[in-house]
C-alpha positions as CSV (number, residue, x, y, z in Angstrom):
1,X,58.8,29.7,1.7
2,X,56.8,28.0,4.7
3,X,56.8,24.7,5.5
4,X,53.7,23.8,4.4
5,X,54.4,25.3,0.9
6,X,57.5,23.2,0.7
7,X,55.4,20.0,1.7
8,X,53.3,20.3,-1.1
9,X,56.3,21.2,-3.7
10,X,58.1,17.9,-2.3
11,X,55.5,16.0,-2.6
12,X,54.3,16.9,-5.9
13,X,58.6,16.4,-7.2
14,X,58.5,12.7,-5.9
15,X,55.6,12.2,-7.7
16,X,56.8,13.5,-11.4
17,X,59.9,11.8,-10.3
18,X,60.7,9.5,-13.8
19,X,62.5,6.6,-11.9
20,X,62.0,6.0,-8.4
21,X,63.2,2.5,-8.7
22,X,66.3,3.9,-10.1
23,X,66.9,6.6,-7.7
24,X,66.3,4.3,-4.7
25,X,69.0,2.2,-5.9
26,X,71.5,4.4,-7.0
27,X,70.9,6.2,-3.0
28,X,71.4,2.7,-1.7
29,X,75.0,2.4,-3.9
30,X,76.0,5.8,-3.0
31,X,75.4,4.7,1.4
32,X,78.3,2.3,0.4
33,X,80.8,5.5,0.1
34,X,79.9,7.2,4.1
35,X,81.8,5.7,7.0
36,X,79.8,4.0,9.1
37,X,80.0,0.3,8.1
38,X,81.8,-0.6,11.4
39,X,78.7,0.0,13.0
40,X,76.3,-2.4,13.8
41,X,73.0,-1.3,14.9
42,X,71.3,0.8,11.8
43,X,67.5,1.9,12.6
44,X,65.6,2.1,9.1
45,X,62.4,3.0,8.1
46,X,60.3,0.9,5.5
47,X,59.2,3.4,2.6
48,X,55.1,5.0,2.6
49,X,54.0,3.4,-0.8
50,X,51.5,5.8,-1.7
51,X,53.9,9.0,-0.7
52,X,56.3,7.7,-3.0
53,X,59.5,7.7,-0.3
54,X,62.6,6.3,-1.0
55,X,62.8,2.5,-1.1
56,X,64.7,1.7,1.4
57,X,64.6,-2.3,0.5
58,X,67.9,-1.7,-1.7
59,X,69.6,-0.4,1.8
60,X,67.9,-3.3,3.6
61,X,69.7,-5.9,1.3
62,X,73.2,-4.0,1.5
63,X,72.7,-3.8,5.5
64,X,71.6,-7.7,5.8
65,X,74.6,-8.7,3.3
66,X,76.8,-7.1,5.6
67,X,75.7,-8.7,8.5
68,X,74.3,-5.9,10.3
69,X,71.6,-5.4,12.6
70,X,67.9,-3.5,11.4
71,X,66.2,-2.1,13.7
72,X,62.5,-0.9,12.7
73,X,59.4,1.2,14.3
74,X,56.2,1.0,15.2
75,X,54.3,4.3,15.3
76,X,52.0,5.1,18.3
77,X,49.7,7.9,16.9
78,X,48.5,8.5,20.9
79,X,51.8,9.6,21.7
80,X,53.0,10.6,18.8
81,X,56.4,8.6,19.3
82,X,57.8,5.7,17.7
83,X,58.6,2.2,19.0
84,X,61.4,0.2,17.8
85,X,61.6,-3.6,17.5
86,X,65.0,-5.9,16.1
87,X,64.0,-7.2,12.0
88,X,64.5,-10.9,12.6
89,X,64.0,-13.4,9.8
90,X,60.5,-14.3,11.0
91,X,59.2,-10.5,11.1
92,X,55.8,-9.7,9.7
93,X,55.0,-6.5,8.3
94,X,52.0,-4.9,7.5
95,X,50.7,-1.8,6.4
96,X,48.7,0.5,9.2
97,X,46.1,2.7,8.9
98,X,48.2,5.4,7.8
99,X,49.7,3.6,5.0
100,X,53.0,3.0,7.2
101,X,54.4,-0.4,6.7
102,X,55.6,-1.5,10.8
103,X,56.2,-4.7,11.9
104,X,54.3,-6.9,14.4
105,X,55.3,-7.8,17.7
106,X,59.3,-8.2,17.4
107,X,62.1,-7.9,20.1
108,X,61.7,-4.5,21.5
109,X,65.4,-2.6,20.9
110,X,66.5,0.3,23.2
111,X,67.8,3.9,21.5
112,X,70.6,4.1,23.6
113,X,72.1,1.3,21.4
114,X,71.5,2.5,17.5
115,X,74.5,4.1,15.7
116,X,73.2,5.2,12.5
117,X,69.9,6.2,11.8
118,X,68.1,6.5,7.8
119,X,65.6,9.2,8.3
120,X,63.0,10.0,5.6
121,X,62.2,13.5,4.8
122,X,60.4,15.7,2.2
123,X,63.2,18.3,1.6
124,X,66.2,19.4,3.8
125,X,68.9,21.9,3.5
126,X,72.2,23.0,3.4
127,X,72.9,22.7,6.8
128,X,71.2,19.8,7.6
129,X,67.9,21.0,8.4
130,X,65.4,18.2,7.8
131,X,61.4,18.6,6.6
132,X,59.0,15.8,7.7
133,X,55.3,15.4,7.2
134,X,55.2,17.7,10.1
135,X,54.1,15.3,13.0
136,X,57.5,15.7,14.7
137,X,57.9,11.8,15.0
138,X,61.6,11.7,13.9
139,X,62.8,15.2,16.0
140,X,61.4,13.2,19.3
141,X,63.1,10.5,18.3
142,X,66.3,12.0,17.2
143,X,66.3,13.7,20.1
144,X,66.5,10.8,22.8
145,X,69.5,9.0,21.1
146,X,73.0,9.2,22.8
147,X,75.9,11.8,21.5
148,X,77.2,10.1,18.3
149,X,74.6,8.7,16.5
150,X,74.7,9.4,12.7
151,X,71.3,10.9,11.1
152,X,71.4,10.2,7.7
153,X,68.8,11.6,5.0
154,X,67.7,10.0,2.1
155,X,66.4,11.5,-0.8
156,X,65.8,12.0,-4.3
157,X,66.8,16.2,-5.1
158,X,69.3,17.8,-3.4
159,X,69.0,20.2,-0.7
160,X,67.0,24.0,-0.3
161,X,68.9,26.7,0.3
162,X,67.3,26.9,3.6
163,X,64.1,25.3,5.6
164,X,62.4,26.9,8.2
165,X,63.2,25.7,11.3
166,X,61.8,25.1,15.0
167,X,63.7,24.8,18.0
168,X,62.5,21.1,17.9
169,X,64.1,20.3,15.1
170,X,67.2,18.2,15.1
171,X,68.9,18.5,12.0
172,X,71.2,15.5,10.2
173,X,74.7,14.8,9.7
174,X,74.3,13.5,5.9
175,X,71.9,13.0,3.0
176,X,72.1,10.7,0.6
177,X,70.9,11.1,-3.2
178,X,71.4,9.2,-6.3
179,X,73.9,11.6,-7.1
180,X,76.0,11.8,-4.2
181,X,76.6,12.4,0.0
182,X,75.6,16.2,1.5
183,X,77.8,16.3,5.0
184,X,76.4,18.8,7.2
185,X,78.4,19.8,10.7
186,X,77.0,19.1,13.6
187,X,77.4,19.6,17.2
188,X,76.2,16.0,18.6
């Protein structure tokens, strides 16, 4: 199956999906079993309302309850790249163009410091291999941060047997669904 094929099959899943609400929250619960809450610096990504992604606000509240820092981005469609900015308690968010909620202005927050990172996705597999919306936002992303770093999927079905991959693409280390954690080895 191509790509573009499973884009459309995703897509259409999350929106037949009979909870979302649920499912969001029951991902956020199931986070609480992974080892990484000695980390600090978690980069999240605020949920596409009208794509019907994961909610990540569940995941936000766990995060800030444990004290930890949230890191958010700011998509530049020029360079197809994201920025990323520190949430602080005065952060305003809005919705852009393309129906992304980013914040405004913020602290600007260097890669080289995040230690986990929630990455959305349409569908992945079982070894890790992620599919986006096809812009390659994340993999350029992905790619810059240091050795270490945890890429963790969320999302509502388990994984494909495989996805079609590009030499781009950088694949994850978990995912996260309401029913459980998918560990995928890696060599980073």
């Amino acid at each position: 199956m191509t790509k573009s094929e499973l884009r459309k099959i995703y897509k259409k899943k999350r929106l037949d999906l009979e909870d979302p609400d649920q499912a969001s929250l029951d991902i956020a619960n199931q986070s609480l079993k992974l080892d990484i809450w000695d980390r600090q610096y978690f980069h999240l990504f605020l949920p596409i309302q009208q794509q019907r992604e994961v909610d990540t606000s569940y995941l936000l509240h766990i995060l800030q309850g444990r004290d930890k820092s949230v890191v958010l981005s700011r998509s530049d469609f020029k360079t197809t790249s994201l920025n990323h900015v520190l949430l602080e308690d005065n952060t305003k968010i809005s919705v852009n163009a393309m129906g992304i909620p980013e914040p405004e202005g913020g602290i600007p927050f260097p890669i080289d410091q995040l230690e986990v990172i929630f990455v959305p996705l349409l569908a992945y597999d079982q070894k890790g291999n992620r599919l986006g919306y096809g812009k390659g936002f994340y993999d350029r992303f992905l790619a810059q941060c240091n050795k270490g770093v945890l890429f963790v999927g969320l999302s509502y079905f388990g994984p494909e047997e495989v996805i079609p991959t590009d030499p781009v693409d950088i694949p994850l280390h978990y995912c996260i669904t309401p029913e459980g954690i998918h560990q995928f080895p890696q060599s980073n």
